[in-house]
C-alpha positions as CSV (number, residue, x, y, z in Angstrom):
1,X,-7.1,33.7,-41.5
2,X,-11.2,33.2,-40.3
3,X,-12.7,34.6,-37.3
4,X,-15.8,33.1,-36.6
5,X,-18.7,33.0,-33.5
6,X,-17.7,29.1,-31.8
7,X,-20.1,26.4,-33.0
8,X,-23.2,25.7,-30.9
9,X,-20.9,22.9,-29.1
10,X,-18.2,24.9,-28.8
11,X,-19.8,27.7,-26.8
12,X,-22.1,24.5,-24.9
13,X,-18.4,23.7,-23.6
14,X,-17.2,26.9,-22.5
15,X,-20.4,27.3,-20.7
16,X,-19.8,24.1,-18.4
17,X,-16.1,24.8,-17.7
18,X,-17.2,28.3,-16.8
19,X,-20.2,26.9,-14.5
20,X,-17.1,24.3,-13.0
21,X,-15.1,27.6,-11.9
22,X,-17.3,28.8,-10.4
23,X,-19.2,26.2,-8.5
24,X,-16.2,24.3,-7.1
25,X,-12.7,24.0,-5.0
26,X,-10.3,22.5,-7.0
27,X,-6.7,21.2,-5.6
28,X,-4.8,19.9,-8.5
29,X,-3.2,16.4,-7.4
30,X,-0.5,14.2,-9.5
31,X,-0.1,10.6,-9.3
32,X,2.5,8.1,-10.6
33,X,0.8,4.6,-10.6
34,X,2.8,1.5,-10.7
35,X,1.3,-0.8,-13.5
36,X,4.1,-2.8,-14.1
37,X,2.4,-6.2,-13.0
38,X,-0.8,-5.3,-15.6
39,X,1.9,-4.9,-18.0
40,X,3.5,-8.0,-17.8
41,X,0.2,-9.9,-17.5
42,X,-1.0,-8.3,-21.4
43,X,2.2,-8.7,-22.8
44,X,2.5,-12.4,-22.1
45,X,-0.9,-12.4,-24.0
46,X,0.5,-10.2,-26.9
47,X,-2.1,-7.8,-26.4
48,X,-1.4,-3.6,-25.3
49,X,-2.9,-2.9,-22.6
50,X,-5.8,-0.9,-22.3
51,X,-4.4,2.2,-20.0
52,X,-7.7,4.1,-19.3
53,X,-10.1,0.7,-18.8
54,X,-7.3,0.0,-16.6
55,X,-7.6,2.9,-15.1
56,X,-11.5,3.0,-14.9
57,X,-11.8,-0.4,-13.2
58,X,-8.7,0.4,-10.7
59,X,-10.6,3.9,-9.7
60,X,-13.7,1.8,-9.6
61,X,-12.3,-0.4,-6.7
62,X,-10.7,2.5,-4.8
63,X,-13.8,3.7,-5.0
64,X,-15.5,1.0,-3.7
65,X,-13.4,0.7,-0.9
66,X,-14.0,4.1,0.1
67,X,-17.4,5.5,-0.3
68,X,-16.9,8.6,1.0
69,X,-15.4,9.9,-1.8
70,X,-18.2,8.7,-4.1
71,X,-20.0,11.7,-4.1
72,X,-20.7,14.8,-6.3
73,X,-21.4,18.2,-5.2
74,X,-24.0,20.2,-6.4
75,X,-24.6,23.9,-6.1
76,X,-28.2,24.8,-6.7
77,X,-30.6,28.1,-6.4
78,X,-32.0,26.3,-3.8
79,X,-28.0,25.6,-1.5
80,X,-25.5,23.4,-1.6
81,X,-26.0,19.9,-2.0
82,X,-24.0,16.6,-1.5
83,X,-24.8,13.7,-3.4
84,X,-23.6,10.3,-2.0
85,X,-23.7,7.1,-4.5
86,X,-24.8,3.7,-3.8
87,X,-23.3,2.2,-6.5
88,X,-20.1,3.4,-8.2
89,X,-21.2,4.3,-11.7
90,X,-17.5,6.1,-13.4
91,X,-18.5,8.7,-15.9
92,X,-15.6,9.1,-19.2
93,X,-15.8,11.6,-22.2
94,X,-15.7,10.3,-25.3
95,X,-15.4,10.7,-29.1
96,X,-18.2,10.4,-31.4
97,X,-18.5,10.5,-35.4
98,X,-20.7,12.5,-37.5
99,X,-20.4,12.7,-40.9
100,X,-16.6,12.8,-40.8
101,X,-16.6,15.1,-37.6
102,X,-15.7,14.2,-34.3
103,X,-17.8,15.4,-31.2
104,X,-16.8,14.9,-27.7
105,X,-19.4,13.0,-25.9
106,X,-19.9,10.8,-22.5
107,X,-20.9,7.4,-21.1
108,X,-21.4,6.1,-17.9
109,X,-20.2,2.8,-16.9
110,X,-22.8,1.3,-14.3
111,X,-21.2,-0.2,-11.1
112,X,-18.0,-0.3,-13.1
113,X,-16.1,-1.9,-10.0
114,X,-18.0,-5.3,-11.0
115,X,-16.7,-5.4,-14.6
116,X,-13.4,-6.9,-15.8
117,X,-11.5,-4.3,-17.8
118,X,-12.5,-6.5,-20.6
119,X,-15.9,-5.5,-20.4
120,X,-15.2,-2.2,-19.8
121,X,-13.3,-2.0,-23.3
122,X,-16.6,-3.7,-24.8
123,X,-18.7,-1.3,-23.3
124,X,-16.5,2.0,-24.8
125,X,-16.2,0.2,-28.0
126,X,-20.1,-0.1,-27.9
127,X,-20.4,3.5,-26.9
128,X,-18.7,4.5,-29.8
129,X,-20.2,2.8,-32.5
130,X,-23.7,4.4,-31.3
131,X,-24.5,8.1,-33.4
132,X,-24.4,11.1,-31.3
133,X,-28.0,12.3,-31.7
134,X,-28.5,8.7,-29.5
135,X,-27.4,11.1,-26.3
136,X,-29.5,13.4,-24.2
137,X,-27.6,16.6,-25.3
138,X,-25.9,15.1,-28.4
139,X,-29.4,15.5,-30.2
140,X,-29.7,19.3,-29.1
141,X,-26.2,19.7,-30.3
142,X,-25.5,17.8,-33.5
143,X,-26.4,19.8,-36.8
144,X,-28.1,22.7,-35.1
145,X,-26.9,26.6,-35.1
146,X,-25.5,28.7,-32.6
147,X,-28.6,30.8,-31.7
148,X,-30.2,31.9,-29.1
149,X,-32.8,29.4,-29.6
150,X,-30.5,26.3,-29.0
151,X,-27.9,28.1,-26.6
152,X,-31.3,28.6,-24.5
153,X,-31.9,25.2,-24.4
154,X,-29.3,23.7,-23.6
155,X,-29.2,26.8,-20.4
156,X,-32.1,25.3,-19.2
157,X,-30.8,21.3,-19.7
158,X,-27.9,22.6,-18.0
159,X,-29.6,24.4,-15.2
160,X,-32.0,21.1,-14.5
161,X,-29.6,18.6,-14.0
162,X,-26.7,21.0,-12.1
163,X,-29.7,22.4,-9.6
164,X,-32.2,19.5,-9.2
165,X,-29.4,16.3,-8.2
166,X,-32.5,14.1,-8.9
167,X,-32.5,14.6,-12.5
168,X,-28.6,14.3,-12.7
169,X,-29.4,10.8,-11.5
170,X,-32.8,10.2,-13.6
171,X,-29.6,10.8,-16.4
172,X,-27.3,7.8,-14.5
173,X,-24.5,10.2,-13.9
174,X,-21.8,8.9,-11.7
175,X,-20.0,9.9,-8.4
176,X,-16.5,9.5,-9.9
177,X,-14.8,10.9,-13.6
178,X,-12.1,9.4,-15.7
179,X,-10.3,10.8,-18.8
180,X,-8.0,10.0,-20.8
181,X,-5.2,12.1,-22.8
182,X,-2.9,9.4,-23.4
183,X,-0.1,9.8,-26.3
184,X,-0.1,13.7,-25.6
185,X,3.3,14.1,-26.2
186,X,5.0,16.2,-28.8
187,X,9.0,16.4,-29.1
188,X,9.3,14.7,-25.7
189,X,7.3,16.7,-23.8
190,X,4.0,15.6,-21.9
191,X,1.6,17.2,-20.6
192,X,0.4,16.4,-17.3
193,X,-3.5,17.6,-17.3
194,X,-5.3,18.0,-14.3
195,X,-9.1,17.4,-15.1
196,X,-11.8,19.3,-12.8
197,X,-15.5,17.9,-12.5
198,X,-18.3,18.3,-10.5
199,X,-17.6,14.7,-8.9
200,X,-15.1,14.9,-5.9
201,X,-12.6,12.9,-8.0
202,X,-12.1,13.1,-11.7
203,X,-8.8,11.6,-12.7
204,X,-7.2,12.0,-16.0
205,X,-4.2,9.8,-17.3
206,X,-1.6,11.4,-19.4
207,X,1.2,9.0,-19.9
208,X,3.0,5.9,-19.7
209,X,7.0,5.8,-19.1
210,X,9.5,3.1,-17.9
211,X,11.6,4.4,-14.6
212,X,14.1,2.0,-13.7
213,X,12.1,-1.1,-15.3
214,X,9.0,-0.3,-13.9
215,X,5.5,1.1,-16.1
216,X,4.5,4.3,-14.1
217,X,1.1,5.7,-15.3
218,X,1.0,9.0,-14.5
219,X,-2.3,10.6,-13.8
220,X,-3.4,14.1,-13.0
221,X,-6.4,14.1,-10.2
222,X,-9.1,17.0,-9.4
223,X,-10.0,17.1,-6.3
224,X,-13.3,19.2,-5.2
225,X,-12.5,20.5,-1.6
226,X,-16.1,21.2,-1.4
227,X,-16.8,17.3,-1.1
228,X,-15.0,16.5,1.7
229,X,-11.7,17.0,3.5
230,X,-8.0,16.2,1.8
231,X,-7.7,12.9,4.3
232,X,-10.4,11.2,2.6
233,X,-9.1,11.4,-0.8
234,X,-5.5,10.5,0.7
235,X,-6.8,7.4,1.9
236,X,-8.8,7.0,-1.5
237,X,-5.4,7.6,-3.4
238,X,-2.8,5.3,-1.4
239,X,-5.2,2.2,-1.8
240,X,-5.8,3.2,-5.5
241,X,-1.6,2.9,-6.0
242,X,-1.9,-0.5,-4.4
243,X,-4.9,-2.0,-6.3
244,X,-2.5,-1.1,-9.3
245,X,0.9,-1.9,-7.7
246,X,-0.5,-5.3,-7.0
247,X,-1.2,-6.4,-10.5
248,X,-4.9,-8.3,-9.5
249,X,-7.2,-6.2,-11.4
């Protein structure tokens, strides 16, 4: 048995979610999303398809189609401030490797509704092959101690982009979040996470399963209240199940 202080990116972790309670309104939405045409359409290639560029590139044109929920909300010293996007720009955690470690990360993928889920695969394989220390906050993480020195730091990195929205975007941070948990399952059961962000949508896919011939995706949704009222991300979520439904992503 070890107990031990959390490492410097441990405790950088419970930080943010702990800044996320308390800064926003979460409702906790699930989604079944008929991919059944996608399917079809990668397995007369031979190929598996790729569930969360799938996803990325279906949110992506939801999104498109309805700005309004391309937005992030930002609770500064200063009041409460709305960001609304231009472009939709999908931000996705992802898994680094350091010296036999892994380290969870994020990209952005600019204008991500333009791309073909084939670039967005090429541009997550890129990611991944880059070293941590190449990121803004990788490089105060990676190798360092849990001290005040570095915790401070990071505070204040912290504190800049989440109360000055400008810097957020000097960063390129987007106005919608994906995740992924896929294969979460032990001894049949799978769980169905929810995941909360700052954006007013962050989805989250869990799982694939077959219901009566059909591939049903299944995706957990956080939706910030504070970004907007329920009939916009209603609208948002109907067109997303059609985009996939229809098979012409």
């Amino acid at each position: 048995m070890q107990v031990r202080s959390p490492t410097l990116e441990e405790w950088f972790l419970q930080y943010q979610m702990a800044s996320l309670r308390g800064r926003h309104f979460h409702f906790p939405v699930d989604l079944d999303l008929n991919i059944t045409a996608l399917v079809e359409k990668y397995r007369v290639d031979g190929r598996k398809p790729p569930y969360t560029a799938i996803l990325i590139k279906a949110v992506a044109e939801a999104t498109k189609r309805h700005p309004e929920v391309n937005r992030a909300v930002f609770r500064t010293f200063y009041g409460t401030k709305i960001v609304e996007f231009d472009e939709v720009n999908v931000n996705l955690p992802i898994i680094y490797q350091h010296q036999g470690k892994e380290h969870v990360g994020a990209m952005v993928l600019k204008a991500a509704n333009a791309m073909t889920i084939g670039e967005i695969c090429d541009a997550i394989r890129d990611e991944i092959s880059k070293p941590l220390s190449s990121r803004p906050v990788g490089r105060q993480v990676v190798g360092r101690a849990n001290n005040f020195l570095n915790r401070w730091k990071l505070r204040c990195i912290h504190f800049f982009v989440y109360n000055f929205p400008h810097f957020y975007l000097k960063f390129g941070g987007g106005g919608v979040s994906v995740s992924s948990l896929l294969n979460y399952a032990e001894d049949g059961f799978v769980c169905r996470p929810v995941s909360f962000g700052h954006t007013a949508l962050t989805f989250c896919c869990s799982d694939v399963r077959i219901e009566n011939g059909q591939h049903i995706l299944r995706v957990g949704v956080g939706y910030d209240h504070f970004a907007g009222g329920g009939h916009t991300a209603i609208a948002a979520f109907r067109t997303l199940a059609r985009i996939t439904a229809s098979g012409d992503l």
